[in-house]
C-alpha positions as CSV (number, residue, x, y, z in Angstrom):
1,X,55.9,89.8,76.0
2,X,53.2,91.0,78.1
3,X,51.5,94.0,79.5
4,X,52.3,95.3,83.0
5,X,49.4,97.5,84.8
6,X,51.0,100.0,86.9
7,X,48.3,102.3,89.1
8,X,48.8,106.2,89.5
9,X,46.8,108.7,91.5
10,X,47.0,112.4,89.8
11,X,45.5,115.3,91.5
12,X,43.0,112.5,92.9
13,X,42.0,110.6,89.3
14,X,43.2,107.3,89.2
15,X,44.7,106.6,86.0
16,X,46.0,103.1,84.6
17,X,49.1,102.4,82.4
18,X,50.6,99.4,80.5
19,X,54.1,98.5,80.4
20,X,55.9,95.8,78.7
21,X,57.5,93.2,80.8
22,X,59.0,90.2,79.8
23,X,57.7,86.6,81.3
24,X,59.1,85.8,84.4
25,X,61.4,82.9,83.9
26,X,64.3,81.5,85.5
27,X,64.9,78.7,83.4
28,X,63.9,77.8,79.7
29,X,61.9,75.3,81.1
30,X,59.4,77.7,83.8
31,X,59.2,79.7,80.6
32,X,57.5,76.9,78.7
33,X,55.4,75.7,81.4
34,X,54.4,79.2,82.5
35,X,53.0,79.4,78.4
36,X,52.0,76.2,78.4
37,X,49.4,77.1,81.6
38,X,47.7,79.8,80.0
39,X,47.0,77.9,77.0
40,X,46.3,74.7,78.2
41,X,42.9,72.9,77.9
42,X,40.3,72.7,80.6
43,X,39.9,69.2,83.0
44,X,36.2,68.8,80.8
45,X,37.8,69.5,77.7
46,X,40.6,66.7,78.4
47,X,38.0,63.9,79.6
48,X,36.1,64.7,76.6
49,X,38.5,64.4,74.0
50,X,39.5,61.4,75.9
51,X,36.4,59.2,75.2
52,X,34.4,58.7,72.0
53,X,31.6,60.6,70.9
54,X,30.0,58.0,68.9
55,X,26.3,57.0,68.7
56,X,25.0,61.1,69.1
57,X,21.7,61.0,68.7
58,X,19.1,64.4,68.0
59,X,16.9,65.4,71.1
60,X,17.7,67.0,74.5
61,X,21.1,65.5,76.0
62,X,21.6,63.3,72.7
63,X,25.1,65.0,71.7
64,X,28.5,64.2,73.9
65,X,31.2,65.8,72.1
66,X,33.5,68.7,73.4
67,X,32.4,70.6,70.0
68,X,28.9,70.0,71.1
69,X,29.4,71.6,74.5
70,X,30.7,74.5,73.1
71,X,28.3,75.0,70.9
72,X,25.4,75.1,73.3
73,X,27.2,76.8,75.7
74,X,27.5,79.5,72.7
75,X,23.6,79.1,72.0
76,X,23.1,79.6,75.9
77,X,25.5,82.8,76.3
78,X,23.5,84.3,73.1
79,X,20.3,83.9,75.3
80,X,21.3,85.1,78.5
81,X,23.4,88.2,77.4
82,X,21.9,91.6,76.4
83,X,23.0,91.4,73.3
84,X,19.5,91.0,70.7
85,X,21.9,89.4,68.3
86,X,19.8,86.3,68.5
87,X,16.2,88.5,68.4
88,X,17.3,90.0,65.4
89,X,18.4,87.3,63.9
90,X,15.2,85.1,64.2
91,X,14.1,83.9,61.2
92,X,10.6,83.8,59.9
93,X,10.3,80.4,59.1
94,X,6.3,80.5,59.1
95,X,4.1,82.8,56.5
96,X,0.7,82.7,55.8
97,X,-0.5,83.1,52.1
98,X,-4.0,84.1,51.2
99,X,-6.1,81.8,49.1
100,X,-6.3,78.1,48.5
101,X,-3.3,76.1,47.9
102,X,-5.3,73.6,45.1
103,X,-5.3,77.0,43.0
104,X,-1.4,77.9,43.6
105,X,1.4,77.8,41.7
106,X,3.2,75.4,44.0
107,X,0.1,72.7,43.7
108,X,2.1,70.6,41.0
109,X,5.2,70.9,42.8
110,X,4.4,68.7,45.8
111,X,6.3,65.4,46.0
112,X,3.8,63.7,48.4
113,X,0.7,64.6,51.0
114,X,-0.3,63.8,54.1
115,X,-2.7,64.0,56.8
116,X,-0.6,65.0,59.4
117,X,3.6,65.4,59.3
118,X,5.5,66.2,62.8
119,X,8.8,67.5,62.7
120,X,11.2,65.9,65.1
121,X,11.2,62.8,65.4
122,X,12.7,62.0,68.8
123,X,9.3,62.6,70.4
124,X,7.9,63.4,67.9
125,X,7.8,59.7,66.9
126,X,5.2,58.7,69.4
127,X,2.2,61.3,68.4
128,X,3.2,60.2,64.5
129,X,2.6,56.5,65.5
130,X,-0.5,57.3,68.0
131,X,-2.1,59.1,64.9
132,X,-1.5,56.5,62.7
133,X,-3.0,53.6,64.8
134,X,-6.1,56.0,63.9
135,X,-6.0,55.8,60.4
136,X,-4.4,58.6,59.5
137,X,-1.5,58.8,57.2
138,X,1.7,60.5,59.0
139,X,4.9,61.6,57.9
140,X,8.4,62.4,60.3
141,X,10.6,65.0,59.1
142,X,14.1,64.6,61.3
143,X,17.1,66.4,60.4
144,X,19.2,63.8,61.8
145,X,18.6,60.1,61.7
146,X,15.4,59.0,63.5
147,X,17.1,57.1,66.5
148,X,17.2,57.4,70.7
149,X,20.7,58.4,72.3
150,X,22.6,56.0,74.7
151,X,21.7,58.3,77.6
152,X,18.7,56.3,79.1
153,X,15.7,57.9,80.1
154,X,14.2,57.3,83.9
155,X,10.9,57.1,84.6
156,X,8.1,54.8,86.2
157,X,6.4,51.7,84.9
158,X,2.9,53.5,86.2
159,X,4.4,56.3,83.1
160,X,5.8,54.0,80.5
161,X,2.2,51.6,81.0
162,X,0.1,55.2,79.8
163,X,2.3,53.9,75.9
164,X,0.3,50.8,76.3
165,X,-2.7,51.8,77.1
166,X,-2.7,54.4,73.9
167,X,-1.9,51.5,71.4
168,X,1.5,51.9,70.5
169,X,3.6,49.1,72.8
170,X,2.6,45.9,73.7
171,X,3.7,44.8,77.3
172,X,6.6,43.0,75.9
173,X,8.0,45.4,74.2
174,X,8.2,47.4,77.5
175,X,10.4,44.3,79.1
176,X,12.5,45.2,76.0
177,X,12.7,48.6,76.3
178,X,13.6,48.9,79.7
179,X,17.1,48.6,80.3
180,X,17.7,48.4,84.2
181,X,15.6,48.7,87.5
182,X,16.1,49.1,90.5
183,X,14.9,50.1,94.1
184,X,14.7,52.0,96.4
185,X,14.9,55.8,95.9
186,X,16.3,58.4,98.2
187,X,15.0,62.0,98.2
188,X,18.4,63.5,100.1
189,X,18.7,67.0,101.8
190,X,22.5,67.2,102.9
191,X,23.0,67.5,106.3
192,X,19.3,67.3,107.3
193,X,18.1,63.8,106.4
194,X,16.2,61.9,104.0
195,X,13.3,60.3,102.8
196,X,13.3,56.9,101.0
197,X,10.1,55.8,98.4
198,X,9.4,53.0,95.9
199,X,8.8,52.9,92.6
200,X,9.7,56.3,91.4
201,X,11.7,56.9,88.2
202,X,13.1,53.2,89.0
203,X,13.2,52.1,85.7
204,X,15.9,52.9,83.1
205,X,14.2,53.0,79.6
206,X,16.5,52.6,76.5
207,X,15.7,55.3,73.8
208,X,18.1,53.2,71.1
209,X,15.5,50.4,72.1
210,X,12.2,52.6,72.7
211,X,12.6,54.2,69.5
212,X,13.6,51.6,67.6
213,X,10.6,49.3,68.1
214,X,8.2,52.3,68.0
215,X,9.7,53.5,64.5
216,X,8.9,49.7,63.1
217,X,5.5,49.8,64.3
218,X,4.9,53.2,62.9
219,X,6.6,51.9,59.2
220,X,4.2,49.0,59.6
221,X,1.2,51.8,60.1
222,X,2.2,53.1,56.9
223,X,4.2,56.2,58.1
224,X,6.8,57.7,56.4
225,X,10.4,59.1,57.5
226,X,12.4,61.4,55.8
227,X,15.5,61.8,57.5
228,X,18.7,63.9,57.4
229,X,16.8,66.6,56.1
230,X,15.7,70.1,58.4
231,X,12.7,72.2,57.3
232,X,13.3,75.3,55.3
233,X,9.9,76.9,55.4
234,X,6.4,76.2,56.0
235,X,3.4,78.3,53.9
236,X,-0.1,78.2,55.8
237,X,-3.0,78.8,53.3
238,X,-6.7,77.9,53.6
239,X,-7.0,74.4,52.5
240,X,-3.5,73.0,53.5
241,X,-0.1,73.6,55.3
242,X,3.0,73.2,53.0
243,X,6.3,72.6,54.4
244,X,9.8,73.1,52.3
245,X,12.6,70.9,53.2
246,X,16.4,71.8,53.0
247,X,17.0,69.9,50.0
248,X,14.1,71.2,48.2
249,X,11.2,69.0,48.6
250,X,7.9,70.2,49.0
251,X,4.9,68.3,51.0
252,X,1.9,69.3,52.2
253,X,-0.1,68.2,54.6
254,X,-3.5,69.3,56.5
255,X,-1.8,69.5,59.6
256,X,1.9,70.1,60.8
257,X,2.7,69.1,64.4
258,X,5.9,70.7,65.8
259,X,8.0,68.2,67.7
260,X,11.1,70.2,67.5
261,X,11.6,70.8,71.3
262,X,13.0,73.6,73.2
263,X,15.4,75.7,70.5
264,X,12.2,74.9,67.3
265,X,12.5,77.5,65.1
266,X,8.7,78.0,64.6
267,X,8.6,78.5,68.6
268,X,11.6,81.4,68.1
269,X,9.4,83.0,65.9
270,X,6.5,82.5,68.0
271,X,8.4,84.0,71.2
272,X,10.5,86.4,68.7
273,X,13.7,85.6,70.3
274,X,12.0,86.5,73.9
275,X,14.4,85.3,76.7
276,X,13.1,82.8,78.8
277,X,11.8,83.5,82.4
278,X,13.5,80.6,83.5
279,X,16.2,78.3,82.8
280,X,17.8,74.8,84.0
281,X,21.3,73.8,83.5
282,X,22.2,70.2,83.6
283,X,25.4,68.1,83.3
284,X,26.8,65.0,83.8
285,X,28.0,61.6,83.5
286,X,27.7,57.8,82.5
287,X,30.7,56.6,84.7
288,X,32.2,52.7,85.3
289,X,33.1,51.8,88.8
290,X,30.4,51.9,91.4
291,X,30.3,48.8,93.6
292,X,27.4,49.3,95.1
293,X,24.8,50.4,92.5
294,X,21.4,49.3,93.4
295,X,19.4,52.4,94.4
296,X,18.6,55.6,93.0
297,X,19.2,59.1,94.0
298,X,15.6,60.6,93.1
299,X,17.0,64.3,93.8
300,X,19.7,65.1,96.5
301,X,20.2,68.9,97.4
302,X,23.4,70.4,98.3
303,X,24.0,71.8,101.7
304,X,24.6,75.3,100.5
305,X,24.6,78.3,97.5
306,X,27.7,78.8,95.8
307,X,29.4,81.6,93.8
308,X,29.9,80.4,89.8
309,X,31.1,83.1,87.3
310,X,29.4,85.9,88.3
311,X,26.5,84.3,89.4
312,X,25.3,82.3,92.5
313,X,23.8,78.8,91.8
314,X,22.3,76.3,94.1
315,X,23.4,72.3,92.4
316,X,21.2,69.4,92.7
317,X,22.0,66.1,92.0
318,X,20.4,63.0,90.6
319,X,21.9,59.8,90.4
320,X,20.6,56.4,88.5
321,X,22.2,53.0,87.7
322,X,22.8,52.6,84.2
323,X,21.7,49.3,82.2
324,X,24.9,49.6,80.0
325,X,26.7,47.6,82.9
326,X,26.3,46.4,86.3
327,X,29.2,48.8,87.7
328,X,27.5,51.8,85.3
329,X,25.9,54.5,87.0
330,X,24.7,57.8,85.6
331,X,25.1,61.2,87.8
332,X,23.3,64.5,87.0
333,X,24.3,67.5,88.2
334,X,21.6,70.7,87.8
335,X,21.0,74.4,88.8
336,X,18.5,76.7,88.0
337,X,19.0,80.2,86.8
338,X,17.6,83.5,85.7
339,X,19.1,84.2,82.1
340,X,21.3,87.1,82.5
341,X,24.8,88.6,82.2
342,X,27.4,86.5,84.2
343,X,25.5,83.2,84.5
344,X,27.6,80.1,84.5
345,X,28.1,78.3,81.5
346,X,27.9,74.7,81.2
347,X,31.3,74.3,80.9
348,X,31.8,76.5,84.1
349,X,29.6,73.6,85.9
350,X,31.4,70.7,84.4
351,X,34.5,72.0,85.9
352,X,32.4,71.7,89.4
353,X,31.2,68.7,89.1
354,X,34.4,67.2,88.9
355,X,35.0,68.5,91.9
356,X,32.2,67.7,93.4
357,X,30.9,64.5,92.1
358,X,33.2,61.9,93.5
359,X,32.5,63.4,97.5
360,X,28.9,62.9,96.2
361,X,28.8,59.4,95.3
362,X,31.9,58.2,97.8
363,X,33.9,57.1,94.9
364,X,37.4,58.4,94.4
365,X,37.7,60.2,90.8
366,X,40.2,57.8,89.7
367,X,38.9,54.8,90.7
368,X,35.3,56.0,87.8
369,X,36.2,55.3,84.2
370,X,34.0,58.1,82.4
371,X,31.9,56.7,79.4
372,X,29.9,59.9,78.3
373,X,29.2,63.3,79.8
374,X,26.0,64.8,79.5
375,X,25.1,68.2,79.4
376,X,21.5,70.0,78.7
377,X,20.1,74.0,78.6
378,X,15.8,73.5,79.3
379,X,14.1,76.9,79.6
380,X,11.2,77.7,80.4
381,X,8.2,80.0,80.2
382,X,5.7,81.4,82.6
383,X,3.2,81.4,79.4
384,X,3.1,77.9,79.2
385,X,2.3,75.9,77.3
386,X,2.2,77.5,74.1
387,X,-0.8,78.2,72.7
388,X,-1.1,77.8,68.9
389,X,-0.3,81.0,67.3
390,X,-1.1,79.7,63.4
391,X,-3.8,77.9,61.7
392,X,-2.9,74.1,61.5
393,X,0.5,74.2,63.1
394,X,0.4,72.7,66.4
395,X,3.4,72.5,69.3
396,X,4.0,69.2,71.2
397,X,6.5,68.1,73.6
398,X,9.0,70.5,74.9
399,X,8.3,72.8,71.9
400,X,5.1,73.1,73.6
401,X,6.2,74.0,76.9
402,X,4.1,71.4,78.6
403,X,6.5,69.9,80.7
404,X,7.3,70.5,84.2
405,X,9.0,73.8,85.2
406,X,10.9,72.2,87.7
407,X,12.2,68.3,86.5
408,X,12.1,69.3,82.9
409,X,11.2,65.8,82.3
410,X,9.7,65.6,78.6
411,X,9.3,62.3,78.1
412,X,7.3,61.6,81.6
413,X,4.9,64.6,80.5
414,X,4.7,63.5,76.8
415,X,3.6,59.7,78.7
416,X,1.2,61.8,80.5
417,X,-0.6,63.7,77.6
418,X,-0.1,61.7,74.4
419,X,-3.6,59.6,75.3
420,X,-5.3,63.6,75.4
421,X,-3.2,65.0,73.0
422,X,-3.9,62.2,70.2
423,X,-7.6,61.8,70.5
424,X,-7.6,65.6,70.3
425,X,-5.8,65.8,67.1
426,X,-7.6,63.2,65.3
427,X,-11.0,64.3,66.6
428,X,-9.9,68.0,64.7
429,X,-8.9,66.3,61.7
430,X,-12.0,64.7,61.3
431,X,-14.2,67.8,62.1
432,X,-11.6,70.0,60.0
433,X,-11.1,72.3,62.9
434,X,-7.4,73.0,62.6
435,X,-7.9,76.7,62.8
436,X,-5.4,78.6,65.7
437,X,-8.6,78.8,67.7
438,X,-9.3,75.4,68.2
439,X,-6.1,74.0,68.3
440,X,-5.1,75.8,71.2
441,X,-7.4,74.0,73.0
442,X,-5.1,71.4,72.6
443,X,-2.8,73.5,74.8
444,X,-4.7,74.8,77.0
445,X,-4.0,77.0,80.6
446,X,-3.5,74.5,83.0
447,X,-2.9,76.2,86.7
448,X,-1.0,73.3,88.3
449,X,2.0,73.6,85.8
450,X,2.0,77.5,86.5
451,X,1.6,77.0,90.0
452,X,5.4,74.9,89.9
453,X,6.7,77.5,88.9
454,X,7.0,79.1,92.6
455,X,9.0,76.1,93.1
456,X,11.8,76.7,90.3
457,X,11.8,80.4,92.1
458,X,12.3,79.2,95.4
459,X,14.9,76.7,94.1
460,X,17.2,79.0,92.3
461,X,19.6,80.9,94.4
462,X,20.1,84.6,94.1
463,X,22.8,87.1,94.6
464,X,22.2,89.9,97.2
465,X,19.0,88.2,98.6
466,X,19.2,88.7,102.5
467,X,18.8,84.6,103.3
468,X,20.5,82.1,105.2
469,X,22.9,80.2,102.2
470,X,21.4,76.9,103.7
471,X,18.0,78.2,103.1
472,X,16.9,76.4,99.5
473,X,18.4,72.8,101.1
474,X,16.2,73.5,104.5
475,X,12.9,74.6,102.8
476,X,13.1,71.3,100.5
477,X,13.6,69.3,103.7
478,X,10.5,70.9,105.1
479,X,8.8,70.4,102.4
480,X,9.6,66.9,101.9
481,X,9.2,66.2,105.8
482,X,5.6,67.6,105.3
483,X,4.5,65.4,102.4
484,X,6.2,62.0,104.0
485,X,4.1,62.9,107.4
486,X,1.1,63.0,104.7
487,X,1.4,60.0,103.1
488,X,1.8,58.2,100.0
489,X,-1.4,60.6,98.6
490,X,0.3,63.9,98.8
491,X,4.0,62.5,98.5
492,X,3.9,60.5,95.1
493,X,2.2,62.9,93.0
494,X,4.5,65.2,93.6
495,X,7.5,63.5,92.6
496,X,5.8,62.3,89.7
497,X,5.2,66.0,88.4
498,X,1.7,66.2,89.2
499,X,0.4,69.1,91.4
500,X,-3.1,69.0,93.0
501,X,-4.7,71.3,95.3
502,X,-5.9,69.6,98.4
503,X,-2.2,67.7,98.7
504,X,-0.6,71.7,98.2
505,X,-2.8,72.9,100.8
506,X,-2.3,70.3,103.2
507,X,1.8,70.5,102.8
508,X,1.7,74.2,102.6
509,X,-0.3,74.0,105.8
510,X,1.9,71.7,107.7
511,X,5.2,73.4,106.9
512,X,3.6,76.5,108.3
513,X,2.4,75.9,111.5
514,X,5.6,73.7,111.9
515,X,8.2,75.6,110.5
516,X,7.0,79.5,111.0
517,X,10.5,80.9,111.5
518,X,11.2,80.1,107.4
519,X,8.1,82.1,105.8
520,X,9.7,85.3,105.9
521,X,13.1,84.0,104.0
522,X,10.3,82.6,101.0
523,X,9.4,86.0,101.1
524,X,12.8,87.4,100.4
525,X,13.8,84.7,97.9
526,X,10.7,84.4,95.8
527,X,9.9,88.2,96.1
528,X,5.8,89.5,96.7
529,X,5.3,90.0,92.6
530,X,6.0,86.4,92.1
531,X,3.9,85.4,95.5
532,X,0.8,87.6,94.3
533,X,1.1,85.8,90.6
534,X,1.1,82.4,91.8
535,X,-1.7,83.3,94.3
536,X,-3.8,83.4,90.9
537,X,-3.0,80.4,90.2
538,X,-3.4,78.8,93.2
539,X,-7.0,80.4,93.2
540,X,-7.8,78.7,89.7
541,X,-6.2,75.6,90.8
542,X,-8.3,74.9,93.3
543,X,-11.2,76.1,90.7
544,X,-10.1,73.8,87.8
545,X,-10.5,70.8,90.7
546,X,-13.9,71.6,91.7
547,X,-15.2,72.2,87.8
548,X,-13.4,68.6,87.4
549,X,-14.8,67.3,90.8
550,X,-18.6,68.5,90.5
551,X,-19.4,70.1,87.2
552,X,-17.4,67.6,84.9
553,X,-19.8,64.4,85.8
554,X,-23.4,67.0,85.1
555,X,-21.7,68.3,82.0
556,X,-20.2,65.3,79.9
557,X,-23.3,63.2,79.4
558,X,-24.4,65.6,77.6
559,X,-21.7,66.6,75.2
560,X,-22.0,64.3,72.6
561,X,-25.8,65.8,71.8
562,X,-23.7,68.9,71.1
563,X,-22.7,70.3,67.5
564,X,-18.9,69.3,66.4
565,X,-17.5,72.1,67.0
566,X,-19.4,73.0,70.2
567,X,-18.5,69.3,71.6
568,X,-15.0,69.5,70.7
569,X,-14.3,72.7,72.7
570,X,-16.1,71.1,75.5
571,X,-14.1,67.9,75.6
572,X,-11.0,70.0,75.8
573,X,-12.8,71.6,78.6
574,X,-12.9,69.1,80.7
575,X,-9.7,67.7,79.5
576,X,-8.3,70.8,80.5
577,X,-10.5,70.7,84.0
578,X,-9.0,67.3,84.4
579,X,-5.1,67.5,83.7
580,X,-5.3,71.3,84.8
581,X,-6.3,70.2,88.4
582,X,-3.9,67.3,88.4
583,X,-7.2,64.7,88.4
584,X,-5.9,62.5,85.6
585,X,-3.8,61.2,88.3
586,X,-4.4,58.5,90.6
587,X,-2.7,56.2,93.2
588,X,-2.3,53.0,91.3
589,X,-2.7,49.4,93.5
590,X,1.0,49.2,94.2
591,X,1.2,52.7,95.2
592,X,-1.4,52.2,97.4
């Protein structure tokens, strides 16, 4: 039986009323149909019931399961409605007890102790075995089993060569890691051209391999895994940090590195269940039937804004061949979005993409066989990255909020920084400064990933904002014109994540003077608060670059006279200077 609205108007109030009306049928058959309608699953929830799920792996985008989807998606409503059920419900996973642990109660307790344990093992894994090749003894907590999901990762060889050059790969066990390549690499703009570049994100890395090998070298070093076990608690007193597992263990350690990425507890309780400023929504799929798979879609923007749910959403696509076959090619489909009421679920996009997908690529849906679907929530924080909020507890990775604002790509920026971030650790173990204070250096400001966020802003579509629908897919095709007019310089950094001021200025330059008409729709659809904060930014960018440029080379002869602690801040100074400014980066010989 259901209920039948029927509208009155009485003395000008508009009242509603329910009556019962039976289901519409004319047959037995319409009947069950017409039930079997309302109840039926969803097209994502068919394909991915349809497949196996096998081989889930912990990390960003390592689950594949329907069960999984809903899950986040639940996680992902929690942290876009108004609700403060999540706030309230944050747990305080980090205290800080007066006194010396030696002199404690719990002293005896302790099953083992270590220089340094990282929780999180999916990235974590790399900083544990860079630490290691130093001397020090490491431990991985994982709550899962230590291993890398199917999904490969892209990225460039210039990238993967920075795991070399910090001691933990040899060049052949890149050859084995990497699981396809390919060239070239299209940056598309639908409708308005595009521009085609080598060598970016042309390699397909195998985390099952990557982590693998990695995990032997660092059992080799002497590390230790525990695995299948989460972290209760973690106590911070004035000699040592002591971490509670799930199944009751207790180790301690002088150090604890958080590798526990976006959704780590210790950052919820850092943030107190803040919502983030800003947040990307990714799905897609692994799929078996492309004929002609050699090249890469880098990113490719949609024509035009769209209404999802209640919200409006501009998609993006990225595209890769996948080393799991030669007819294999992975598709992502992302958006970004302000966390609020009505935003799309992921679900809500997969139903999209399904739609869309096939027109994308030029491959009819049923001619694909669909081996995994992806899916991904990455926020993200203006205050970024994290600085450390406890003494000897440090973020890294995507619980740090280092990575870019805009790809989201955690294991390009972990590439970047895990030369920086590893010296930096072991030079504060071995000068015992593991205080908040120092360690923060280790996270320091660093204008060029504040200034992308203007990007994400101009890049997400908003309801009731006065500008053309078109207008995200034309200012990206501006943009890009701009930086292919400026060469390889001002192009390649870019699309490798890495802002730097004199490129900025030269492509913010050229899209003004050549397209004027669109500076007054960035206007509308950034909004002048967020144009005056990134003009701060801006400013210190081009700051950090000349501290790097002309005070760095007067002022780092000098630092190793200094005292410890007076030369360590001053190394992460100019490391800061460096990366800050985007100097850390240069044009290798086959960019060139």
């Amino acid at each position: 039986m259901l209920l039948h609205p029927r509208i009155y108007t009485t003395n000008g109030a508009i009242q509603i009323q329910y009556h019962p009306c039976k289901i519409p049928t004319f047959s037995r058959r319409r009947r069950k149909l017409f039930v079997e309608a309302q109840s039926s699953p969803s097209r994502t929830q068919r394909i991915m019931e349809s497949i196996s799920s096998t081989g889930e792996a912990g990390g960003a985008g390592g689950s594949y399961s329907y069960n999984a989807l809903k899950r986040l998606d639940q996680l992902w409503s929690s942290i876009y409605s108004d609700q403060r059920v999540e706030k309230e419900a944050t747990k305080e996973i980090v205290s800080t007890v007066p006194g010396l642990f030696t002199e404690s109660d719990l002293a005896d307790k302790v099953s083992e102790t270590f220089d340094v344990i990282v929780c999180g093992g999916t990235l974590g894994i790399f900083v544990a075995t860079a630490l290691s090749c130093k001397g020090l003894r490491v431990c991985i907590v994982e709550r899962n089993i230590l291993k890398g999901r199917e999904q490969e990762w892209n990225i460039s060889r210039k990238e993967l060569q920075e795991l070399v050059e910090v001691g933990i790969l040899d060049e052949d066990d890149i050859e084995l890691a990497i699981a396809s390549k390919f060239n070239p690499n299209r940056c598309g703009f639908d409708g308005k051209g595009e521009i085609w570049v080598e060598d970016i994100l042309n390699l397909g890395v195998s985390p099952v391999k990557l982590i693998e090998i990695v995990k032997k070298r660092f059992s080799l070093l002497g590390g230790v895994v525990i695995e299948d076990c989460s972290v209760s608690s973690l106590c911070i007193y004035k000699d040592s940090a002591v971490l509670k597992l799930a199944d009751g263990k207790i180790l301690s350690s002088r150090l604890i590195i958080d590798a526990m990425g976006n959704f780590s507890p210790i950052v919820k309780q850092i943030r107190n269940g803040r919502k983030p400023d800003g947040v990307c929504l990714v799905v897609g799929s692994c799929s078996r039937g492309f004929q002609d798979n050699s090249t890469s879609d880098v990113i490719f923007s949609s024509p035009s804004a769209k209404n999802v749910a209640q919200s409006k959403v501009h998609y993006f696509w990225e595209a890769f061949p996948s080393g799991s076959g030669p007819l294999d090619r992975t598709t992502y489909m992302f958006t970004y979005v302000d966390p609020q009421p009505g935003s799309p679920k992921l679900e809500d996009l997969l139903e999209d993409y399904w739609d869309l997908m096939p027109n994308y690529q030029g491959v009819p849906f049923e001619n694909m066989e669909i081996l995994r679907v992806i899916f991904g929530i990455f926020p993200t924080y203006r205050d970024s990255p994290l600085p450390a909020a406890f003494d000897r507890v440090l973020q890294f990775g995507d619980a740090s909020g280092i990575q870019s604002p805009v790809s989201f790509g955690g294991f390009g920026s972990l590439t970047r920084h895990l030369g920086r971030l590893s010296t930096g650790i072991y030079e504060a173990m071995k000068d015992d400064l593991l205080d908040s204070q120092s360690l923060s250096l280790l996270n320091p400001y660093m204008p060029n990933l504040s200034a992308s966020w203007l990007f994400q802003r101009a890049m997400s579509a908003k309801k009731n904002v006065n500008v053309s629908p078109d207008f995200i897919n034309e200012l990206l095709y501006a943009n890009f014109q701009s930086m292919e007019r400026l060469g390889d310089a001002v192009l390649r950094p870019f699309l490798q994540d890495v802002i730097q001021f004199g490129p900025l200025v030269k492509t913010l330059g050229l899209v003004m003077i050549t397209k004027p008409q669109i500076i007054p729709s960035i206007f509308k659809q950034v909004g002048i608060p967020v144009l005056v904060d990134w003009s701060g930014h801006f400013f210190m960018l081009g700051y950090y670059t000349f501290l790097s440029t002309f005070l760095d080379p007067t002022i780092r002869p000098l630092v190793d006279t200094f005292p410890a602690r007076m030369k360590f801040k001053w190394k992460r100074k100019l490391e800061a200077w460096k990366y800050g400014s985007g100097l850390d980066y240069s044009l290798s010989q086959n960019d060139k």
